[in-house]
C-alpha positions as CSV (number, residue, x, y, z in Angstrom):
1,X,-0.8,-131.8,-30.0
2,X,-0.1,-133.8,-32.7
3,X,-2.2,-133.0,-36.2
4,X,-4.0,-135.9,-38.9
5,X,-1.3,-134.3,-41.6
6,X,1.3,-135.5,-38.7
7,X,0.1,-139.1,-37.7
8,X,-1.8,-140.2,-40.5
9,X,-0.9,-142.7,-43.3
10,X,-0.1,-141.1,-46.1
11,X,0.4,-144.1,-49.1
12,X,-3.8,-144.1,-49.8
13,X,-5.1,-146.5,-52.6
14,X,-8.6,-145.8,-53.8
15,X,-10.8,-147.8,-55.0
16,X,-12.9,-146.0,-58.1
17,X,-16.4,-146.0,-57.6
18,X,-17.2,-147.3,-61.0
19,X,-14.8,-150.6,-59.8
20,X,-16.5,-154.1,-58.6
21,X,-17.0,-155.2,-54.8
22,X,-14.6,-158.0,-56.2
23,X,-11.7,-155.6,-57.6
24,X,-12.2,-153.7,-53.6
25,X,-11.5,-157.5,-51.8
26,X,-8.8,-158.1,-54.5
27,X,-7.1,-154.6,-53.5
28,X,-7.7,-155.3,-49.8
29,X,-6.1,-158.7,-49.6
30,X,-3.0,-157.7,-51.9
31,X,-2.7,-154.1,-49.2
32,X,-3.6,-156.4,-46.5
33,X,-5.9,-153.4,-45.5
34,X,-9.3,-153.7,-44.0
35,X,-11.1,-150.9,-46.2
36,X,-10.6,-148.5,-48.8
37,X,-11.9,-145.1,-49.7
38,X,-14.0,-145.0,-52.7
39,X,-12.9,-141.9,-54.8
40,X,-15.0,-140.8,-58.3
41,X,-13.8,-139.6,-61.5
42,X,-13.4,-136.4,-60.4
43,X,-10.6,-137.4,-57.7
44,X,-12.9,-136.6,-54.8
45,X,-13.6,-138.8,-51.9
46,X,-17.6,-141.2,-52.2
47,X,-17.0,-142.9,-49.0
48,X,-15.0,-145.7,-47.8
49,X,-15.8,-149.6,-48.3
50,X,-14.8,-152.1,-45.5
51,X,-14.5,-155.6,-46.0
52,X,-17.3,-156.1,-43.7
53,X,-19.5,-154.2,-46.1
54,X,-18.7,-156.2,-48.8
55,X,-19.5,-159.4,-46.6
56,X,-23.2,-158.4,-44.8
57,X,-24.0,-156.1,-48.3
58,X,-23.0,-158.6,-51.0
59,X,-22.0,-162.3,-49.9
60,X,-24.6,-162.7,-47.6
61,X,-27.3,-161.7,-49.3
62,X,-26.5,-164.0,-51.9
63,X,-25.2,-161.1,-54.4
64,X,-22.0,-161.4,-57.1
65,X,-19.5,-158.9,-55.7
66,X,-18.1,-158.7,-59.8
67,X,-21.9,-157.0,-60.9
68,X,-21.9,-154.7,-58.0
69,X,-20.0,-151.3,-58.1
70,X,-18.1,-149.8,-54.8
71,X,-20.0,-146.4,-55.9
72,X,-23.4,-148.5,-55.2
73,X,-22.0,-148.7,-50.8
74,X,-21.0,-145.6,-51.1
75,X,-23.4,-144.1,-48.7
76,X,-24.0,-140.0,-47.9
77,X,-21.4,-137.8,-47.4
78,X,-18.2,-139.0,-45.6
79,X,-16.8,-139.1,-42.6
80,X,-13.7,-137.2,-42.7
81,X,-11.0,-134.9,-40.5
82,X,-8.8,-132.0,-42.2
83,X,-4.9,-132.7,-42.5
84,X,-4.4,-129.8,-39.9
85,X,-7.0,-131.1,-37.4
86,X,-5.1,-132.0,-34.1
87,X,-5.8,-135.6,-32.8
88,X,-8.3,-134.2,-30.0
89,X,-10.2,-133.8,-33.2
90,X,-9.9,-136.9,-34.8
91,X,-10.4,-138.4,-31.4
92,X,-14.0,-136.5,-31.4
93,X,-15.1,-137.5,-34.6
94,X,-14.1,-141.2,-34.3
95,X,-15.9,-141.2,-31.4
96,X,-19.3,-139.2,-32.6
97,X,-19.3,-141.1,-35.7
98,X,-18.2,-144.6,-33.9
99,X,-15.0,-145.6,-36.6
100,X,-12.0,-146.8,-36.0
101,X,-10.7,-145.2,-39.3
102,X,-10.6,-141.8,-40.9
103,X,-10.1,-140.2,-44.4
104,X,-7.8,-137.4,-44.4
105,X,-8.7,-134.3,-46.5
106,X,-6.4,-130.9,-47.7
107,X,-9.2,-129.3,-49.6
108,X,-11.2,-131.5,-51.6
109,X,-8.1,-133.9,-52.0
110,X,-7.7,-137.2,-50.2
111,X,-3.9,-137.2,-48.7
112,X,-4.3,-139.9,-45.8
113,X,-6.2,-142.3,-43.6
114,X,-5.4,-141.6,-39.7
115,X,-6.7,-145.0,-37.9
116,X,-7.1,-145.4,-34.0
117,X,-3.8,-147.2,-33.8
118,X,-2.2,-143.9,-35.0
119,X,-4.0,-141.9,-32.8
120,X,-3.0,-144.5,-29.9
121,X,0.7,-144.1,-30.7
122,X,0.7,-140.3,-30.9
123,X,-1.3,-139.4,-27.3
124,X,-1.2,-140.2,-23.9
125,X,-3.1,-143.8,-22.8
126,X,-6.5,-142.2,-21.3
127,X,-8.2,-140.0,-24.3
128,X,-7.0,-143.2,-26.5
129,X,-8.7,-145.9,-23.9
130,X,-12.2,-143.2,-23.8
131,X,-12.4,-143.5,-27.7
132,X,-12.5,-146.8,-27.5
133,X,-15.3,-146.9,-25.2
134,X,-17.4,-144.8,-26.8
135,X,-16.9,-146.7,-30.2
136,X,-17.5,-150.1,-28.9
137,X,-20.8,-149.3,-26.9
């Protein structure tokens, strides 16, 4: 079975937690890229920012997305898989976790992003068409 390491994305951009909601949409639209991980100082992983977020957290509640940090929806720890966790893994933790897209770690270092679409070209139809019940309920 395939591992995250094998079928991931490997070309990761960060957004720095100290950077603006607005400098995260900027990034996204010029990646054409739904969310980013948020990654500190120290190099290490603070979570991941969606454009949604950045909608229902910032726009809609009336908020300037240039005054608030990415660092500020960067909410406990984050969901990640290892680079040497096999996709029945990373199916399991989309699934327990409901996301469509994961942070891959080696160590403490962020080397990838393994989405569902990955997963979906790298197994057989049925675990692929499970995961994605169990996210969308």
């Amino acid at each position: 079975m395939p591992t995250a390491r094998e079928i991931m994305t490997p070309d990761v951009t960060c957004i720095g937690e100290k950077e603006s909601l607005a400098e995260a949409a900027r990034r996204m639209a010029d990646l054409d890229v739904g969310s980013l991980p948020i990654c500190g100082d120290d190099n290490r992983l603070k979570g991941m920012i969606t454009d949604r977020d950045i909608v229902i957290k910032a726009l809609a509640k009336d908020r300037d997305p240039a005054g608030i940090t990415a660092g500020e929806l960067a909410q406990g720890k984050p969901v990640t898989v290892g680079a040497d966790d096999d996709a029945a893994e990373i199916l399991r933790t989309m699934a327990r976790h409901k996301v469509r897209r994961l942070p891959v770690i080696d160590g403490h270092r962020l080397v990838g992003i393994v989405a569902l679409a990955d997963v979906a070209r790298a197994l057989p139809d049925r675990p692929v068409g499970d995961l994605i019940d169990a996210i969308t309920q």
